[in-house]
N, C-alpha and C positions, 0 to 999 in steps of 0.2 A: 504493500500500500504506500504512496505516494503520501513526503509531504503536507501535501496541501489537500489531499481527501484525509487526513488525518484532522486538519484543522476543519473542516469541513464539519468532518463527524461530531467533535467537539463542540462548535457552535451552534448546530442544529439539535443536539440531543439536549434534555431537561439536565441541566445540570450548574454548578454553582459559577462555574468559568462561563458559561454559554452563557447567564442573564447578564454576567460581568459586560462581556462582548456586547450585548445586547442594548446595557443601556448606552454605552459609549458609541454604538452605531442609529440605534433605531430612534431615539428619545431626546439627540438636541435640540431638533428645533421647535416643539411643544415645549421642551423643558425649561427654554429660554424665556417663553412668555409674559413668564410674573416679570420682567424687567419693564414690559413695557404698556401693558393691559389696563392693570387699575389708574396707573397712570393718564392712559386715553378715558379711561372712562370718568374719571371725576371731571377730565376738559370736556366733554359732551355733552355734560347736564349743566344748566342754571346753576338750580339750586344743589349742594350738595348736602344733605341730610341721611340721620338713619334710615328714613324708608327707601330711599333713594338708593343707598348702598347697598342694603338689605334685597334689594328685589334686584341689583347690577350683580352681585357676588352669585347669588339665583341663578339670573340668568346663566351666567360662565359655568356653573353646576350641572344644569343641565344641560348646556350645549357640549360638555366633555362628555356628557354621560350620555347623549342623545348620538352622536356625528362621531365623537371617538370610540367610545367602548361597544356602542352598539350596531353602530354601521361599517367600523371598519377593522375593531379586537373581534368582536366576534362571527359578524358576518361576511366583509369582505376578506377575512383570511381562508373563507373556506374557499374561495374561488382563487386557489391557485393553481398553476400552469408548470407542473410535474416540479413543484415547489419553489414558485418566480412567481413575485409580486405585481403591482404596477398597472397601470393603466393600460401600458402599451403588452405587458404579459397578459393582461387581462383580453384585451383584442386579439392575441393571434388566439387564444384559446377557443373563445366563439366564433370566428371571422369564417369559417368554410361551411356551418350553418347559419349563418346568417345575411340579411340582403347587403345587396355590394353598397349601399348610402353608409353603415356602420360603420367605415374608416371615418368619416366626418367627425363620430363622437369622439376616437380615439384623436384623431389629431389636432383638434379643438381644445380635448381634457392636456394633451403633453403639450403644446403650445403655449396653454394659461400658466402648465405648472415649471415650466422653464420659464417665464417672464415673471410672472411673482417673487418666484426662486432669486432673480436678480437683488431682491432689497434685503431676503433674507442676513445674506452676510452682514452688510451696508447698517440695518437697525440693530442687530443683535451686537454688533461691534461697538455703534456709536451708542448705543445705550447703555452697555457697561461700563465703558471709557468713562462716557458721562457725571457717573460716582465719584470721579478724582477732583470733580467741581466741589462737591463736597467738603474737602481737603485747601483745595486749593481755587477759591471762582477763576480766578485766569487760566488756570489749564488748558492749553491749547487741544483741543479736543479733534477736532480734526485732524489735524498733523499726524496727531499719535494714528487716528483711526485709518489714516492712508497707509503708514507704517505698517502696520499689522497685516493690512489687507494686503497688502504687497508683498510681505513675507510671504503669508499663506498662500497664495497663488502661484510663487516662485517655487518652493517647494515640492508644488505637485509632480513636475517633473522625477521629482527625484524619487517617489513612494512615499507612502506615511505609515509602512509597515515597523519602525520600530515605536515610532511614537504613538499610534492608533494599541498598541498593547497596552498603554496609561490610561487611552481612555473611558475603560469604563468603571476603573477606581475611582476618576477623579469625577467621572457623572453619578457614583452612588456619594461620594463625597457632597457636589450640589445639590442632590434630592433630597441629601439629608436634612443639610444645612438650609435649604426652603422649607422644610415642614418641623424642622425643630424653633427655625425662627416664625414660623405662621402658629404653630400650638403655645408659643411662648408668649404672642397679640391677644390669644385669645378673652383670658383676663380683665380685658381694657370693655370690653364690652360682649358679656356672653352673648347676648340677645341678637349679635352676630349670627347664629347656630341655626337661625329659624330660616334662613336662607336654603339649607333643603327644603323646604317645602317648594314646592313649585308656585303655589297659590301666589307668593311675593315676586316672580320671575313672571308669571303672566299681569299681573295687577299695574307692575310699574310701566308692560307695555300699553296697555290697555288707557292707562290716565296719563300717562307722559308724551308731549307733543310732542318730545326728540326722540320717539321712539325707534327709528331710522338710526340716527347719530348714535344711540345707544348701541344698539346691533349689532353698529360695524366696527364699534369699539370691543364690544362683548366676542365676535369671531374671532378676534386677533388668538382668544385663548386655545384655538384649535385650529391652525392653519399647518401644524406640523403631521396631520393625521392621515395625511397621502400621502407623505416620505415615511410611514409606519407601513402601509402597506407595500409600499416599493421596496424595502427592507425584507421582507420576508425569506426571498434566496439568502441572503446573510445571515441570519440567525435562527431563523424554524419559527413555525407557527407555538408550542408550544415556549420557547424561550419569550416571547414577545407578551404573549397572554397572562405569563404568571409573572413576569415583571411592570407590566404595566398596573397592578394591582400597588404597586408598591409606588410608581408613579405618580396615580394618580391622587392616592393618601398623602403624597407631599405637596403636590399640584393644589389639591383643594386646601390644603391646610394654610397654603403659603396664600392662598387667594383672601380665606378667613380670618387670616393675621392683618393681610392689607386691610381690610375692609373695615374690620377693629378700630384700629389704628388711624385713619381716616375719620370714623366717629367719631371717636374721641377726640380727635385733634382738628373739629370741624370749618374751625378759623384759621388754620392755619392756610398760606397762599400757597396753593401746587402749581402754580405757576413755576417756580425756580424749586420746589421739592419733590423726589419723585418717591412714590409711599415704599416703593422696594428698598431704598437703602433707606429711609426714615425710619423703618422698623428693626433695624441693626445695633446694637450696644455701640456707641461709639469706640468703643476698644478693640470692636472686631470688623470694625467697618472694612480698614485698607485688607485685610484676609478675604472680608465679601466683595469689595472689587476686585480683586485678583482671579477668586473663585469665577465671580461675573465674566469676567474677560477668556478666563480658560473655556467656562461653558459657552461663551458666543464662538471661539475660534472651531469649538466639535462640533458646532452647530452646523455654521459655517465650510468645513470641512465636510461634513455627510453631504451639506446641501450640492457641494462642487463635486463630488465622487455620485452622487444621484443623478446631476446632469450628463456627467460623463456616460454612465447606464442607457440614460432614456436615449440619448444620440445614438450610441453604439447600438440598440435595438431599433432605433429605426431605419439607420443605413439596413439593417439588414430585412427590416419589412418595408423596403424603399420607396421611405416616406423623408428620407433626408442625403443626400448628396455626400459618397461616399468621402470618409477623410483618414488620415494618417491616424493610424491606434498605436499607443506604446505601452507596454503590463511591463509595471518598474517594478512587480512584483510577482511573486509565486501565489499569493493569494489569490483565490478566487473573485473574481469582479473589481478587484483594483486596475484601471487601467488609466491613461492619460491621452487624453485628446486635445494635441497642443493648439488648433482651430479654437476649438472650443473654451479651454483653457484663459485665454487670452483676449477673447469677446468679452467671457464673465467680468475679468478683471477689468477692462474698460469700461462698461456700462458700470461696475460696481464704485468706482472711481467717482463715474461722471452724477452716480446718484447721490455717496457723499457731496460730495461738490453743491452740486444742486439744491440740495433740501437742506445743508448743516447740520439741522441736529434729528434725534428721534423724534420728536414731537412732530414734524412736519415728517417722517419718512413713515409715521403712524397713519397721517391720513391717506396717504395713496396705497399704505396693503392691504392686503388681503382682499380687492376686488377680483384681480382674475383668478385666484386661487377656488372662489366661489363656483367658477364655471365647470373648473376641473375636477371638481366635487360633484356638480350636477351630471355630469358626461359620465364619472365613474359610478353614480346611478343607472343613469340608462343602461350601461351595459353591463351591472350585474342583473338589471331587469331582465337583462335577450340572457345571461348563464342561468338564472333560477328557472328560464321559463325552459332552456333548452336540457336545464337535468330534471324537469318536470314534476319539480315543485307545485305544492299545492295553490292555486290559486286566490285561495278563501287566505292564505297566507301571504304570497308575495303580492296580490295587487295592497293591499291596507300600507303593508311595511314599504313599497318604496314609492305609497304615495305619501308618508308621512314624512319618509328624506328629499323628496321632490318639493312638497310644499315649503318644508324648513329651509333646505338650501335656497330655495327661490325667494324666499320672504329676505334672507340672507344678501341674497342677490341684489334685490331693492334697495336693501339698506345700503349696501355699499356702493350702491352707484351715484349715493352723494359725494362720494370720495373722487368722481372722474374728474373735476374740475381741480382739486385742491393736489392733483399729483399722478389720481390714477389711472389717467389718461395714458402715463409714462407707461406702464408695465399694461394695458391694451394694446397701445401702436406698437409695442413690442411681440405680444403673442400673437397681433394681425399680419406682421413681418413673416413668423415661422409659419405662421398659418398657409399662409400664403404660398411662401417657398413648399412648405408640406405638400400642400396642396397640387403645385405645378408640378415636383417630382416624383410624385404615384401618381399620377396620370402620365403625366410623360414619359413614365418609364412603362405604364403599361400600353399606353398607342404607340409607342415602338416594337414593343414583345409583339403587336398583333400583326406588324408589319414583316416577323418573320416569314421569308420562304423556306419551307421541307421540303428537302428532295429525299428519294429513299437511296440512301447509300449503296446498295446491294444496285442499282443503276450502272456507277460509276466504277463497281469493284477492279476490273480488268485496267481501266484506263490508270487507275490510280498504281497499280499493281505494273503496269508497262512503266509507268515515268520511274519509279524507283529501281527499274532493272536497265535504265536508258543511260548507259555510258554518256553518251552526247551532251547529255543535261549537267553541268555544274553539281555537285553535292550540295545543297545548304546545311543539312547535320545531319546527326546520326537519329534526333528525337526531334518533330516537329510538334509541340503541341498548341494547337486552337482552344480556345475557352467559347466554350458553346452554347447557346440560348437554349436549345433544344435537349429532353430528356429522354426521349424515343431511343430504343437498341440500335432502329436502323436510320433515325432521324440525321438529315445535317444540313445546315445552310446554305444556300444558293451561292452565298458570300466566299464562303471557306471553301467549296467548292470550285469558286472560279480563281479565290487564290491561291490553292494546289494546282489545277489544271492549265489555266487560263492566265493570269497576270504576267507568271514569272516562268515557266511552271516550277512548282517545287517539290524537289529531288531529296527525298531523306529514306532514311533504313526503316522507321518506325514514324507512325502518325497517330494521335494523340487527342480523342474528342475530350475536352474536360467541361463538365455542366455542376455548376452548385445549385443545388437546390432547398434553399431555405424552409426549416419545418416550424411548425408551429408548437413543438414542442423548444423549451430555453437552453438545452445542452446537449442535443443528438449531434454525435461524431461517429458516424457511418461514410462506406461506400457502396457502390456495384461497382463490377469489373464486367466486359464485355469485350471478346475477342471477336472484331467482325471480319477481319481479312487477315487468316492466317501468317503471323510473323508479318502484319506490317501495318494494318491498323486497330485502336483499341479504343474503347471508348468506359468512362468513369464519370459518374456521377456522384457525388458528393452528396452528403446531406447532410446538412450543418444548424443548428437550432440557433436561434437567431437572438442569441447571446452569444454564438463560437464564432470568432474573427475568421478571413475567408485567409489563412496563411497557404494559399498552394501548394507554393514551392516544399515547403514543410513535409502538409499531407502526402503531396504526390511522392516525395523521397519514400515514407515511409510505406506507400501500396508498391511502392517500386519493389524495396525491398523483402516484402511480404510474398512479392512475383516470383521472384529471384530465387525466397527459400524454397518456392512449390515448385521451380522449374520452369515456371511459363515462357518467364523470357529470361536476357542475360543483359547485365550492365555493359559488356566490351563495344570499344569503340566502335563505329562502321567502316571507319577509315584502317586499313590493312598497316599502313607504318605503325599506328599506333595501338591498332587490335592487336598484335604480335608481343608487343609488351605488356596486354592487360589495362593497359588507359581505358577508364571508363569513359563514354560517350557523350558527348554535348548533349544539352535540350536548349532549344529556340522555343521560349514561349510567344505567340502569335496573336496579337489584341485586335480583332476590326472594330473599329470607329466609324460605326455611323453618321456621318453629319447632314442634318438634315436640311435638305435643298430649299432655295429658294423659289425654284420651277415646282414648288408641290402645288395641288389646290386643294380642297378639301372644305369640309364649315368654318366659319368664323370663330367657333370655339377650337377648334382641332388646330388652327392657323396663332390663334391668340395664344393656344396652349406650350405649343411645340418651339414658338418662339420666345416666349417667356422661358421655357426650358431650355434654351440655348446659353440665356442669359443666368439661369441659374446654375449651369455645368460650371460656369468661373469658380464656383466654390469645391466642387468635384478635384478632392487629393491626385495627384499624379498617381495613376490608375495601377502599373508596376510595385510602385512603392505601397500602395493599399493592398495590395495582395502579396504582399513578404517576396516582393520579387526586385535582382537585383538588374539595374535598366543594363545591363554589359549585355544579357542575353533574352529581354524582350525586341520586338518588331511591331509597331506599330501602321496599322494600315489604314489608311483613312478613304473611306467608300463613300458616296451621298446614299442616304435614307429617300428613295423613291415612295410615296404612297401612291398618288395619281399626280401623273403632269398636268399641269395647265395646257391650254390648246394652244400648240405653236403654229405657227404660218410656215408653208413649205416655202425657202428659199431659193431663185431661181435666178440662172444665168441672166449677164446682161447681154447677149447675144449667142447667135449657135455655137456650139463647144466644137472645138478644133481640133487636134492631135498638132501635136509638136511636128511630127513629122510632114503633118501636111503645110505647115505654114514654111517648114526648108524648104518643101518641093516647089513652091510660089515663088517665094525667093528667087529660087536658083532658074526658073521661067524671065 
């Protein structure tokens, strides 16, 4: 057993290391919350009073126990995809029952939750920062929070496998340290405690004009509960479930301490104090900033190692324009996408910058995160109905998370003007792009032509035995659209035959075939023209990078032990020594003409998609291939020509030789 199925086992089984893991992975960015929650919510209301708090702390009670424990601790963990989390795991698992419009939910729900994701870092940073005004009002707060954020983003490159082992002592350390300081408030005002009831959490919407502005303050305390589900491959449905219990008793506790505290202290200006460090001994203050800042950077971190995920799966349900992947570790799902990487840190930059402090980066979140919440309803609505779930059950249950999130939704769309506008025009960006590259990648799949190989076998079989012809190597391999035994391109076809022709020992169909399952690493092998051509299919779950060159070495040599074939060169000088033989990998490039016609949508699409290939990684180097021995061919993409005009002499056509014989007359 490997490594890292060893860590594997470890984190997913019930055990004291696994919730460790757990909470350090799955729980910083809900865990961050109290920094900034009660804080929004006493700037929302007018008046602030005990009834006022009383029915605000309510409401946060309910909506963890409503949106996090019940819609996604304990229901959406059952809908995992052969144990992968996620929005976008959640889509390939129903997508082959269900109607072709359900990509829309899925790239709508990852769109919202990569642009929200944006502020995550940005508020969680500058609101712990923020503590050291505390200490010191001049503290340059920003400065520091660019620091940090710059650190953290530089690093990724390198792994966070030695220090990601710290964290999740140091997140039962802050869970602690928030519900020993929320049970220690409690004191200040018991009558705090009546905030489980529900009756104070509907009453204060009911009579409160800002019942809106309250809302969108009160979600901030669950906007972490879709990177819990996305989590799920890293740590197991049971490690998540029985540490969230422990969670959530520091979560509310810490929420009951604010809210105390806030009573009691009802004059005081929360303008310049924010109720999370007001609750702190002053002796332990600089320990609970430090604490603060350590839990914003884990936050932070899950939040950038999540993004990196949701990309990486949807380059491979191509929903995103493939890019360069780097695993700077053995770990499972640690990987670094320096595109990506490098986007975060600017926009993250540009939203400090922009907004200065939390207060202002409070009111533009948690808008689009709302949508990614309602989308990851819809579609565990299409799994319950498609594992055929009782009815009299699932319509009640995800009409009551449809209505919440949506009430949710309202509320925070008074945020669009004050910020959250920024993290929209952002998820309508990826939407967008989303959008243009699964259509465009699928109106070119339809545009391939099949010919049946078994057509071609003799002609292909002559050029390789044709002296005449130049060798190009000993292994040609094409990467193939097609998954047919006897399927092949019209394309590849004409560039063996036709272009060059091309002369090699062995020919090489390679087709990856992306599953809907998150870690299948299979092949088939297919011998269609004895000793000279072969064709492989791959299937790869769409979590496994497409590494070819890798794979194919290792079916090569799986060939080799069974006898099929043999590695020695083609070439005789160097067959005689045992030189193993070249492979030329083979890429045709479609590029799609401007003589096409077609609908205005299909013209509007495939040109925006032209435009969106700029982002598309250098194609070799995405597929672990080194450019010495790829060839790149670029063919135009025909669908239907436009109608051209036959071009015609400007007079009768001559022959050269007739015009010497006039001449010479």
């Amino acid at each position: 057993m490997s490594t890292t199925k060893k860590d594997n086992d470890i984190t997913h089984k019930l055990s004291l290391t696994g919730l460790l893991v757990t909470l350090g992975i799955v729980f910083g960015d809900i865990g961050t919350s109290p920094l900034y929650v009660m804080n929004a919510i006493v700037k929302a209301g007018d008046t602030v009073n005990a009834d006022y708090i009383i029915g605000a702390v309510s409401c946060i009670i309910w909506t963890i126990t409503l949106q996090t424990t019940f819609k996604y601790v304990i229901l959406a963990l059952r809908a995992d995809n052969k144990g992968e989390g996620g929005i976008l795991a959640l889509y390939a698992l129903i997508r082959k029952h269900s109607k072709k419009w359900v990509y829309l939910l899925a790239i709508a729900g990852a769109s919202t939750l990569v642009a929200d994701g944006v502020i995550t870092p940005s508020i969680t940073v500058t609101s712990a920062v923020e503590g050291l005004k505390t200490y010191q009002p001049s503290t340059p707060v920003i400065p520091i929070c660019i620091c940090i954020v710059s650190v953290l983003f530089f690093i990724q490159q390198f792994g966070t496998k030695m220090i990601g082992r710290f964290f999740g002592p140091l997140m039962f350390i802050w869970f602690s340290m928030l519900g020993v300081l929320g049970f220690s408030q409690l004191g200040t005002y018991p009558r705090i405690l009546l905030a489980f009831n529900p009756y104070y959490a509907i009453h204060l919407l009911i009579t409160s004009p800002e019942w809106f502005l309250i809302l969108g303050a009160v979600f901030l305390c669950t906007t972490g509960a879709e990177a819990l589900y996305s989590d799920l491959g890293h740590c197991g449905v049971k490690n998540i479930r029985v540490s969230w219990g422990f969670v959530k008793t520091m979560l509310i506790a810490n929420y009951l301490g604010q809210g105390a505290w806030i009573i009691a202290h009802a004059k005081v200006s929360f303008d310049s104090v924010n109720p999370f460090y007001a609750i702190m001994p002053r002796s332990m203050l600089f320990f609970g900033i430090i604490m603060a800042t350590i839990a914003a950077i884990i936050a932070s971190q899950a939040l950038i190692s999540g993004s990196f995920t949701i990309f990486s799966e949807a380059m491979n349900l191509k929903f995103w324009p493939r890019q360069k992947i780097k695993y700077t570790t053995d770990i499972k799902g640690q990987l670094y996408i320096p595109f990506v990487n490098i986007t975060l840190y600017i926009l993250c930059i540009v939203v400090i910058l922009s907004f200065q402090s939390s207060a202002h980066m409070e009111a533009a979140y948690g808008l689009a995160i709302t949508i990614t919440m309602l989308m990851t309803t819809f579609l565990l609505s299409i799994f319950l109905r498609q594992q055929h779930v009782n009815k009299l059950i699932t319509i009640p249950v995800i009409s009551v998370f449809v209505t919440v999130e949506s009430i949710f939704l309202l509320a925070n769309l008074t945020k669009f003007t004050h910020g959250g506008w920024v993290t929209m025009l952002l998820a309508g960006i990826i939407f967008i792009i989303m959008y243009i590259w699964y259509n465009g990648s699928a109106f070119r799949s339809h545009q391939v032509e099949a010919k049946d190989i078994r057509q071609y076998s003799s002609i292909i079989s002559d050029i390789k035995s044709d002296n005449q012809i130049a060798k190009f190597a000993t292994n040609v391999v094409y990467l193939s659209k097609l998954s047919g035994k006897y399927e092949i391109e019209q394309r590849i076809l004409y560039s063996i035959i036709n272009k060059h022709p091309m002369r090699a020992d062995h020919y090489w169909l390679l087709h990856i075939d992306y599953q809907d399952a998150p870690s299948t690493l299979q092949y088939e092998f297919y011998e269609i023209i004895p000793n000279t051509l072969y064709r492989i299919n791959l299937k790869l779950g769409f979590r496994i990078q497409p590494f070819i060159n890798l794979y194919l070495r290792q079916i090569i040599e799986d060939l080799v032990q069974r006898n099929r074939m043999t590695l020695d060169s083609g070439y005789p000088s160097l067959n005689k020594h045992h030189i193993a033989g070249n492979f030329i990998f083979v890429f045709i490039h479609r590029v799609y003409a401007a003589f096409n016609s077609g609908s205005t949508k299909e013209r509007l699409i495939m040109n925006a998609y032209s435009i969106v290939s700029r982002l598309k990684a250098n194609m070799p180097k995405a597929f672990g291939l080194a450019t010495s021995n790829v060839l790149v061919e670029n063919v135009p993409l025909v669908v239907k020509r436009k109608p051209i005009e036959r071009i015609t002499p400007v007079e009768k056509i001559t022959l050269v030789e007739d015009e010497s014989e006039n001449t010479a007359e």
